[in-house]
VEXDREN-2710 file (C-alpha; in Angstrom, 1 decimal):
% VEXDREN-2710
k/r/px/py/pz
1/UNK/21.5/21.3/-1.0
2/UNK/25.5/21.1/-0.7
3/UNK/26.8/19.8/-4.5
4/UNK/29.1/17.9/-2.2
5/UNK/26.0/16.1/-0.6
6/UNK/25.9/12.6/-1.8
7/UNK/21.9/13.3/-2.0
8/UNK/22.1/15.6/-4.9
9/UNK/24.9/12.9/-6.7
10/UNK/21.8/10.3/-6.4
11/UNK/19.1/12.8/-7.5
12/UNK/21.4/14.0/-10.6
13/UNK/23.3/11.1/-11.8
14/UNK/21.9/7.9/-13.5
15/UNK/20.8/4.9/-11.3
16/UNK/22.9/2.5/-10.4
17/UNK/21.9/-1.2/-10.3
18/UNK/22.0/-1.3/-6.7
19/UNK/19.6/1.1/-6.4
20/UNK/17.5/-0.5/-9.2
21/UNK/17.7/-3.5/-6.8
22/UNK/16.2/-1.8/-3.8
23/UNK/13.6/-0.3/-5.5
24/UNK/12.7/-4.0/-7.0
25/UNK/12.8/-5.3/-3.6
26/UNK/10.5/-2.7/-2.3
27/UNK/8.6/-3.1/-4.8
28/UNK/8.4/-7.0/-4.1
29/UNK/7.4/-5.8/-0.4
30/UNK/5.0/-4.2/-2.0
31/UNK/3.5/-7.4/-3.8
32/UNK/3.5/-9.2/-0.6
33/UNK/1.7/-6.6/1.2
34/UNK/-0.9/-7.1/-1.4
35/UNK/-1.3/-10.7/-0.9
36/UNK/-1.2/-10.5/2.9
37/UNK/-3.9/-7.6/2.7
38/UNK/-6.1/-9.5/0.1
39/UNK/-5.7/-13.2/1.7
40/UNK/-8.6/-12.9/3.6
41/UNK/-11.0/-12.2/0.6
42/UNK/-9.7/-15.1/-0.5
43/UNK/-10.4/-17.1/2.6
44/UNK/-13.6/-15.3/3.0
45/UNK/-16.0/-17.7/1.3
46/UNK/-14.7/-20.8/3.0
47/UNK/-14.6/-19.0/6.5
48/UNK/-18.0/-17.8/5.8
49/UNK/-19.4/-20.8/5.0
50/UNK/-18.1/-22.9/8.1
51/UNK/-18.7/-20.9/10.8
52/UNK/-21.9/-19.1/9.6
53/UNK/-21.1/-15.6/9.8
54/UNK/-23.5/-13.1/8.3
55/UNK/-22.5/-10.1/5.9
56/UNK/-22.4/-7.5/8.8
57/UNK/-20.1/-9.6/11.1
58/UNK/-18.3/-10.8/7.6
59/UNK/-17.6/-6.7/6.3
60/UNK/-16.3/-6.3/10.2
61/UNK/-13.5/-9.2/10.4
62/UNK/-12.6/-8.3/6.2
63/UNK/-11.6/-4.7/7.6
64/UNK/-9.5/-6.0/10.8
65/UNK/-5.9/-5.6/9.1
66/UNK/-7.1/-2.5/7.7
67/UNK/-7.7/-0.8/10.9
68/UNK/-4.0/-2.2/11.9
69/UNK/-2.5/-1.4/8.9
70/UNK/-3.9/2.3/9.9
71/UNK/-1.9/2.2/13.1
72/UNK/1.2/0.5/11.8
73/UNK/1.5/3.4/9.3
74/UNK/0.8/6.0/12.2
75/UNK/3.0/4.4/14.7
76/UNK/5.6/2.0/13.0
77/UNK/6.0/4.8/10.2
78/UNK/7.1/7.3/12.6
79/UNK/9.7/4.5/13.6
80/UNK/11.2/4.2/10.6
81/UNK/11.9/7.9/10.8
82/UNK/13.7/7.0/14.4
83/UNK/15.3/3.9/14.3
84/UNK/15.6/3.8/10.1
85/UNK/14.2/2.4/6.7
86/UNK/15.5/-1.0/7.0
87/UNK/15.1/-1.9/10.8
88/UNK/11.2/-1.1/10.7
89/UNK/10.9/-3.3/7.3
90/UNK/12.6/-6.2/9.3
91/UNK/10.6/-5.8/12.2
92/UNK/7.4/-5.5/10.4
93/UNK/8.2/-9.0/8.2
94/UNK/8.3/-10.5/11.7
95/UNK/5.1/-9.0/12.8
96/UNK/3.5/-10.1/9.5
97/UNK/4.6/-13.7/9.2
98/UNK/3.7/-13.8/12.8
99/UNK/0.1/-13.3/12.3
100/UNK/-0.1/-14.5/8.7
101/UNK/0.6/-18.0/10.7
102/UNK/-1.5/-17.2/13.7
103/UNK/-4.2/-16.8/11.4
104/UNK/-3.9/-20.3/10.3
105/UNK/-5.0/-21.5/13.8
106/UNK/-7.6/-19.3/14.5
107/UNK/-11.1/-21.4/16.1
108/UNK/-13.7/-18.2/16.3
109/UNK/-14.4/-15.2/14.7
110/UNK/-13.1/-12.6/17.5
111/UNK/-9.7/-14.6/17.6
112/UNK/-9.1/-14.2/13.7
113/UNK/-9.8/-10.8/13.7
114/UNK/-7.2/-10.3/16.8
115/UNK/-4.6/-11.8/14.3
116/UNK/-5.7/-9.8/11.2
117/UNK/-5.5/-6.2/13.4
118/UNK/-2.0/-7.4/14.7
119/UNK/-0.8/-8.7/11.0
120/UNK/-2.1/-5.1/9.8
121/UNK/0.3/-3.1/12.4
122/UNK/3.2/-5.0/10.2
123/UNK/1.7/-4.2/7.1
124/UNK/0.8/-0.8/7.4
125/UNK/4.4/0.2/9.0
126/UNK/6.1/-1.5/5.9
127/UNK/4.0/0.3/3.1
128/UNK/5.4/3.6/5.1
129/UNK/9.4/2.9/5.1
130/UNK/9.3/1.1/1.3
131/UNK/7.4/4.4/0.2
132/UNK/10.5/6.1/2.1
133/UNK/13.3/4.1/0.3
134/UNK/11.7/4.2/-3.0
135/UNK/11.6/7.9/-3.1
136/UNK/15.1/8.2/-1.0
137/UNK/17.4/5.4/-3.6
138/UNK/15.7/7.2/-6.8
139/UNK/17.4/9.7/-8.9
140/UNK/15.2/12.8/-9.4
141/UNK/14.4/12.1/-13.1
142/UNK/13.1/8.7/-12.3
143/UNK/11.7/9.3/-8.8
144/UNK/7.7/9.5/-10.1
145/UNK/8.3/6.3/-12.1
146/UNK/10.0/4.5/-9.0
147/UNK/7.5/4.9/-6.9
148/UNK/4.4/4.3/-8.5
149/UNK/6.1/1.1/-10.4
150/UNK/6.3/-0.1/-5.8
151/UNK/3.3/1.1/-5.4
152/UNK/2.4/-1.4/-8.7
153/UNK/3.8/-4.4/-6.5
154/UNK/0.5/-4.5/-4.6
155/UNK/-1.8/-5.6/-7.1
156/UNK/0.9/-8.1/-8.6
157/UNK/1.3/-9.2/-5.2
158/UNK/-2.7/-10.3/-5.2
159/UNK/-2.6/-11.2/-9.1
160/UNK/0.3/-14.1/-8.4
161/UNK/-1.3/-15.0/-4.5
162/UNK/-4.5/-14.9/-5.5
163/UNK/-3.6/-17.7/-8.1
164/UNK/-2.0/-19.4/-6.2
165/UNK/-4.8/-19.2/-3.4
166/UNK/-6.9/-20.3/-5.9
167/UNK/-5.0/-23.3/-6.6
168/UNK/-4.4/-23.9/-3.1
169/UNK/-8.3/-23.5/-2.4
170/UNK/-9.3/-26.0/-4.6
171/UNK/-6.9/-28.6/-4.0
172/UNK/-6.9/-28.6/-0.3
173/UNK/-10.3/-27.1/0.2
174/UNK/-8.9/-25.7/3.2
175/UNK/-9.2/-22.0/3.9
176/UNK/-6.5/-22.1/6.2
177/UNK/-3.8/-23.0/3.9
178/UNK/-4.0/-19.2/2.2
179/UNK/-3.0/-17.9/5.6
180/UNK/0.3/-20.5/5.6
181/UNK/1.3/-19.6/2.3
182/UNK/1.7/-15.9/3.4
183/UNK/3.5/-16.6/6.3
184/UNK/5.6/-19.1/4.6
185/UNK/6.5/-16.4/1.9
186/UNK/6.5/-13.3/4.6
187/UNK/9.2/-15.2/6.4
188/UNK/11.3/-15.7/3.3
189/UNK/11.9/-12.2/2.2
190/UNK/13.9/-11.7/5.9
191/UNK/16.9/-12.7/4.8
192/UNK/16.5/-11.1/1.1
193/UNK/16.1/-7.5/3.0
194/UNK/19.1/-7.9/5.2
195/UNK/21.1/-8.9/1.8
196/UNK/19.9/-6.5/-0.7
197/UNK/18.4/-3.1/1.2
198/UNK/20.9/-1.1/3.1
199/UNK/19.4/1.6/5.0
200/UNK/19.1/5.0/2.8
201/UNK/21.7/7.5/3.0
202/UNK/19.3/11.0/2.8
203/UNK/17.8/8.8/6.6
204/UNK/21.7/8.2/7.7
205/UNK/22.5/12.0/6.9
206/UNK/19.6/13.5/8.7
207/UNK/19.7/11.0/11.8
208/UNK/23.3/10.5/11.7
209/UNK/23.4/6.9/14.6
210/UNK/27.1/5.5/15.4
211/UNK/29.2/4.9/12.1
212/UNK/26.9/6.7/9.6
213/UNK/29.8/8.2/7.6
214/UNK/31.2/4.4/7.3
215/UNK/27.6/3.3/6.0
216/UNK/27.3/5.8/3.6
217/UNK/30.4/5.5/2.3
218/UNK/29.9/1.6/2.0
219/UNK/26.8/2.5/0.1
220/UNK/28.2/4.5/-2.3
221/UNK/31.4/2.5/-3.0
222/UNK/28.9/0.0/-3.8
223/UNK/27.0/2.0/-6.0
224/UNK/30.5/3.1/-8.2
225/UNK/31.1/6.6/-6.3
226/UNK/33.4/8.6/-4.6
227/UNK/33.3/7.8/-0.6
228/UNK/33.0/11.4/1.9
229/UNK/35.9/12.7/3.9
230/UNK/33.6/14.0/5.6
231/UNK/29.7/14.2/6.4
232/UNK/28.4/17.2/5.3
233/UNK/26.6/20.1/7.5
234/UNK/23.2/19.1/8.7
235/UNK/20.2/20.7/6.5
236/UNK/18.5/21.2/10.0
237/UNK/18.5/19.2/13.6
238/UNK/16.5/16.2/14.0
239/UNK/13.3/16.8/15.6
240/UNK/10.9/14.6/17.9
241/UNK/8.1/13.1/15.8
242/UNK/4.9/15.6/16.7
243/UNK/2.0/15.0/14.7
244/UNK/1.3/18.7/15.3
245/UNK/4.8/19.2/13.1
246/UNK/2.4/18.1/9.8
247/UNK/-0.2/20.6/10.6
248/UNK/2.2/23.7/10.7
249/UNK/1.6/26.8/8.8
250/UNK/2.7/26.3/5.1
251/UNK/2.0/22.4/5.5
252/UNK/-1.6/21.8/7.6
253/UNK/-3.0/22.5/4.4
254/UNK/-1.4/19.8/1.9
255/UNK/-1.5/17.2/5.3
256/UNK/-5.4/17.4/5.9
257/UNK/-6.1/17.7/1.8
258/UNK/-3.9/14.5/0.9
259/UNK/-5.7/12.5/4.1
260/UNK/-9.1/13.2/3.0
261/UNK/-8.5/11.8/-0.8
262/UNK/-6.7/8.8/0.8
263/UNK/-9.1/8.6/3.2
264/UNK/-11.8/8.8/0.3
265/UNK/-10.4/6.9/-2.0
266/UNK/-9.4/3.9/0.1
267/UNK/-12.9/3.5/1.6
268/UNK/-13.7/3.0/-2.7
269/UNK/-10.6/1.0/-3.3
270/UNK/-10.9/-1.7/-0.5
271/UNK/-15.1/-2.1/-1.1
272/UNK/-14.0/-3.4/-4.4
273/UNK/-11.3/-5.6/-3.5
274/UNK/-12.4/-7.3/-0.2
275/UNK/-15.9/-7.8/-1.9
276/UNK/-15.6/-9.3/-4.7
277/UNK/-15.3/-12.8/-3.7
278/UNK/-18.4/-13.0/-1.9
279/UNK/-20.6/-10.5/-3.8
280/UNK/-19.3/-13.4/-7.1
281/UNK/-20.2/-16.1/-4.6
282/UNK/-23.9/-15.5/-3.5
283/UNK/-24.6/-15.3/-7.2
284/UNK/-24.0/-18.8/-7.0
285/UNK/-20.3/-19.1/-8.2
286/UNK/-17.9/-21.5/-6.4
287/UNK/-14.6/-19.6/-4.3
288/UNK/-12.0/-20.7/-6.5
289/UNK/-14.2/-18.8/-9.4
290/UNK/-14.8/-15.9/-7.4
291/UNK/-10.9/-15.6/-6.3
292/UNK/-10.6/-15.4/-10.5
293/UNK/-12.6/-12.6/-10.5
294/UNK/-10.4/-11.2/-8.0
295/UNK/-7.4/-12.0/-10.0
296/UNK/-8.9/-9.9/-12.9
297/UNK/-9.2/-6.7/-11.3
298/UNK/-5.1/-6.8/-10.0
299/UNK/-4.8/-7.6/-13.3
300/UNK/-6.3/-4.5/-14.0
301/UNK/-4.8/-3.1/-11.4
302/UNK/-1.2/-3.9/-11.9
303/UNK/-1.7/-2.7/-15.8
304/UNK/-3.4/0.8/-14.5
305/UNK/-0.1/1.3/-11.9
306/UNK/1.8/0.4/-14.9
307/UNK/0.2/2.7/-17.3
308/UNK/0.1/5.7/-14.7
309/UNK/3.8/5.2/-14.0
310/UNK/4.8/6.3/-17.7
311/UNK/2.4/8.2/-17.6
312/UNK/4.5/10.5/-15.3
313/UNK/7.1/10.9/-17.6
314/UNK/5.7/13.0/-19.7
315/UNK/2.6/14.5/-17.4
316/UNK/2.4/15.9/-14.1
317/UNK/1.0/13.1/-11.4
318/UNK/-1.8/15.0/-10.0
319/UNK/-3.9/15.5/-12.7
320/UNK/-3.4/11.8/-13.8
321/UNK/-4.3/10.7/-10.3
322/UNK/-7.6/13.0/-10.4
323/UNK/-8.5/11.7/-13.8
324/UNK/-7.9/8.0/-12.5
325/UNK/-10.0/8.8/-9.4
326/UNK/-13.0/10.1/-11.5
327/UNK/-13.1/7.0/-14.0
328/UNK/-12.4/4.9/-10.8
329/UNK/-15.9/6.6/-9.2
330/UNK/-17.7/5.2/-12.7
331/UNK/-16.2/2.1/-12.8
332/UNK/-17.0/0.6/-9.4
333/UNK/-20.3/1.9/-9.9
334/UNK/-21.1/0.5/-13.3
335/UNK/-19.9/-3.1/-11.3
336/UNK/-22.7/-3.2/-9.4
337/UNK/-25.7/-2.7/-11.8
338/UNK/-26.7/-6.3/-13.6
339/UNK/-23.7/-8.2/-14.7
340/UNK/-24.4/-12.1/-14.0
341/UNK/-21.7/-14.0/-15.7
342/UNK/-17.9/-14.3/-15.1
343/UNK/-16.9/-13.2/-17.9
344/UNK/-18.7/-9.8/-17.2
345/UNK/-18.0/-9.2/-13.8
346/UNK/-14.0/-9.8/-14.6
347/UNK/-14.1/-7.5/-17.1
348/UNK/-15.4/-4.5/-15.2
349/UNK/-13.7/-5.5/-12.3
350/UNK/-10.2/-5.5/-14.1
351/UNK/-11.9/-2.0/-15.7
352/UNK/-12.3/-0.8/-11.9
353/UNK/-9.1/-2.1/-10.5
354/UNK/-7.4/-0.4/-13.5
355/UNK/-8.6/3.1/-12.6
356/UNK/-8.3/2.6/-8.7
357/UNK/-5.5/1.2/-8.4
358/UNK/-3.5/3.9/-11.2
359/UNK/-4.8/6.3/-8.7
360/UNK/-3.5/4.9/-5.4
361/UNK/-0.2/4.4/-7.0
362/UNK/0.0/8.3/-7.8
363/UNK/-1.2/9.4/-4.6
364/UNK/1.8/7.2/-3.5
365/UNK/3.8/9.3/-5.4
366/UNK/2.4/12.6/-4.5
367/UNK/2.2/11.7/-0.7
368/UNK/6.0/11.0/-1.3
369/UNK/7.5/13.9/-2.3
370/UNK/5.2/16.3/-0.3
371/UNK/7.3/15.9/2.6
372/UNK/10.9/16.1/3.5
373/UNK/13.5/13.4/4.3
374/UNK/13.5/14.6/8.4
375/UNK/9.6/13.7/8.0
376/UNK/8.9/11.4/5.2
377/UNK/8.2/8.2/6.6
378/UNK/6.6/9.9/9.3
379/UNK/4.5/11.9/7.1
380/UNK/3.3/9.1/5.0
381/UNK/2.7/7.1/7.8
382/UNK/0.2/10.1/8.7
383/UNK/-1.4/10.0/5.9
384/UNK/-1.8/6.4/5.4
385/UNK/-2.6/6.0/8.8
386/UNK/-5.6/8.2/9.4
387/UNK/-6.7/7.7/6.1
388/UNK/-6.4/3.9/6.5
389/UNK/-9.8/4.0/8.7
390/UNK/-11.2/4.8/4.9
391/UNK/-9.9/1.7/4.0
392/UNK/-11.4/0.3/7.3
393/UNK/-14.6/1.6/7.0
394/UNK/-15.5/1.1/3.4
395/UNK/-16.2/-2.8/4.0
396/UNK/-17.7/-2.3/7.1
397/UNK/-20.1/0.1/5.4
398/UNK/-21.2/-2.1/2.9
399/UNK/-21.3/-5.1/5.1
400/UNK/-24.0/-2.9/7.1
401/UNK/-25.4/-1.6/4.1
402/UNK/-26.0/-5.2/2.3
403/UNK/-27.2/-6.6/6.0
404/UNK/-29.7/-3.9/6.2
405/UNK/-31.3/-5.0/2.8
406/UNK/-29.5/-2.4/0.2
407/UNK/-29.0/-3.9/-3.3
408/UNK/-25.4/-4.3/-4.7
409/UNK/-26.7/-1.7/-7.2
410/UNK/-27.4/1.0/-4.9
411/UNK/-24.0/0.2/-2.6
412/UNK/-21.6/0.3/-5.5
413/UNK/-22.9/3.6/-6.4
414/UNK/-22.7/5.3/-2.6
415/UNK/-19.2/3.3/-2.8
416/UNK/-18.1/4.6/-6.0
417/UNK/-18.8/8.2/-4.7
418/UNK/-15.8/7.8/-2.2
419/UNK/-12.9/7.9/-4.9
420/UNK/-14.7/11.0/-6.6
421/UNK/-14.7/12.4/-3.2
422/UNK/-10.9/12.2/-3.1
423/UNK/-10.1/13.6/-7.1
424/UNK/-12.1/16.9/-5.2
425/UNK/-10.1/17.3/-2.4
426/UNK/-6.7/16.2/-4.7
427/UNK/-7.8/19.1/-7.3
428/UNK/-7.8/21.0/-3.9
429/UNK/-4.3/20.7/-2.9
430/UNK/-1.7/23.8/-3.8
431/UNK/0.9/21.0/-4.4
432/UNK/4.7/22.2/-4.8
433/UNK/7.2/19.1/-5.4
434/UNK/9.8/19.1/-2.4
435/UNK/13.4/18.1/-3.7
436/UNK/14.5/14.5/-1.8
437/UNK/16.0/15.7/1.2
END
């Protein structure tokens, strides 16, 4: 990369605040995603209980926003690679306050989950472009750190909504009013992104729209440097998103290996967290006790994305993820042999949310800097997106498997398995860190 190239001055000099700023507002993205993904655990009990759904039907409408969120990373992430970072973010807040709300009104089972796929497309599209500006506005020293600290924002996001769900559950009693907070606060950060996120400058460089050398040299004035003469010479043209691009010679390998642990992992990840509220329920627990639980494991969550993220300043991020992964496998398992009281369950299940969510965070990271600028949004979007359908199916499964009679013992340990599935095909990966370009 050209010296002259404002994207090696960002990857070599210190961060400015602006950019600390983006990355916090990703990062608050981030949070929100969390609570809009995990809102319906928290309605779950309540919704359950007045329209008499079983646990089959139950695991199906839990994984609805999943499956979007699957094709709003595919789709909508190869549109922030089009049309930009900060366009797709706005257009995916829409989308998610949309159906947040929609959700609010829904009468029947098949009409909630219509609004939970369609508030899923939004969510999954966002997750795609934050990972993209994270890894584009951070220097290179800090650019590990950066990105697992968003990818921390998730279980935040359900550690502060889930209280306040809880709150709201109990005081209104209503199920529907966890669904209006979310659009309520979706709506809000609208105006927040079109104040404090410019779109990136390694996107403007590689796409180069109408008045791109203007825009990036509004951005770096802003950020205390020198503005361009010039732009300087493309690194390569811009190509035509192809999903056949990611399974090229020299990169089919590192795309398949990096979907199947997501893929893996996710179907682990999202048994725990969508299931917790009701496994803690039919034990004979009341909602607003069993969204506490909940709370405890983004607790532990949030502390393992924190923990990971320092982590990386002194160790490389793979191995940390595939050690995360493996205690992950142990941990969800362990939750599901014989603990009775509250106090128990929200210990292992901070334990568990510690471990998986330290690991999704560094896949983050990993998925992140495996690709190049010209294909990074695009690239995590195929990632997330076809690896989503873990995250999709790993409620469904259990919802079968709990239907068709299995105990929570033996499902948290075929669950568990899924995570340790992933650390094997992570360990498998002949990772090389791409420079941010």
């Amino acid at each position: 990369m050209n010296e002259l190239d404002p994207r090696a001055v960002i990857a070599r000099e210190p961060m400015h605040y602006r950019q600390v700023i983006a990355i916090a507002v990703a990062t608050a993205l981030n949070a929100l995603d969390g609570f809009d993904v995990l809102s319906i655990s928290f309605a779950a009990p309540g919704i359950s209980k007045e329209w008499g759904i079983d646990r089959a039907a139950l695991g199906l409408v839990l994984s609805m926003e999943l499956i979007g969120m699957g094709i709003g990373a595919l789709v909508l992430g190869a549109m922030a690679d089009r049309v930009g970072r900060r366009p797709t973010i706005l257009g995916c807040l829409v989308i998610m306050a949309s159906g947040m709300f929609l959700a609010s009104t829904a009468q029947t089972l098949p009409i909630l989950s219509a609004y939970r796929l369609f508030t899923g497309l939004g969510i999954g599209g966002m997750l795609a472009a934050t990972n993209a500006i994270v890894a584009e506005c951070a220097n290179a020293r800090r650019r590990n750190l950066s990105v697992a600290i968003m990818a921390g924002g998730y279980p935040m996001g359900a550690i502060v909504g889930g209280s306040i769900a809880a709150v709201l559950l109990g005081t209104t009693g209503r199920w529907q009013s966890v669904f209006e907070f979310g659009a309520l606060m979706t709506a809000l950060f609208i105006p927040l992104v079109l104040w404090l996120v410019p779109e990136t400058i390694a996107f403007l460089l590689h796409k180069r729209p109408a008045g791109a050398l203007e825009k990036i040299n509004r951005t770096m004035v802003r950020q205390g440097r020198a503005p361009l003469t010039a732009l300087p010479p493309r690194d390569e043209q811009p190509r035509r998103f192809s999903i056949g691009q990611f399974f090229a010679p020299g990169i089919a390998g590192v795309t398949t290996l990096l979907i199947l642990a997501y893929f893996a992992h996710m179907m682990t990840f999202y048994f725990l967290v969508k299931w917790i509220p009701k496994i803690v329920v039919d034990m004979g627990f009341p909602p607003a006790s069993a969204g506490g639980v909940l709370v405890w494991a983004n607790v532990g969550g949030a502390s393992g994305s924190i923990v990971l993220s320092l982590l990386t300043q002194k160790f490389g991020v793979r191995p940390l993820v595939i050690g995360a992964m493996t205690c992950g496998a142990v941990a969800v398992t362990v939750f599901g042999q014989g603990f009775t009281t509250l106090a128990s369950l929200s210990i292992i299940a901070c334990i568990g949310g510690f471990f998986t969510n330290a690991a999704t965070a560094g896949l983050y990271a990993v998925i992140a800097q495996s690709f190049p600028a010209s294909l990074r949004a695009g690239g995590t979007g195929l990632v997330i997106g076809i690896g989503r359908a873990g995250a999709a199916s790993g409620p469904i499964v259990a919802g079968l498997m709990f239907a068709g009679g299995s105990s929570l013992q033996f499902v948290a340990l075929v669950m568990g398995c899924g995570t340790l599935v992933g650390a094997i095909a992570l360990g498998l990966v002949r990772y090389r860190e791409n420079t941010i370009a």
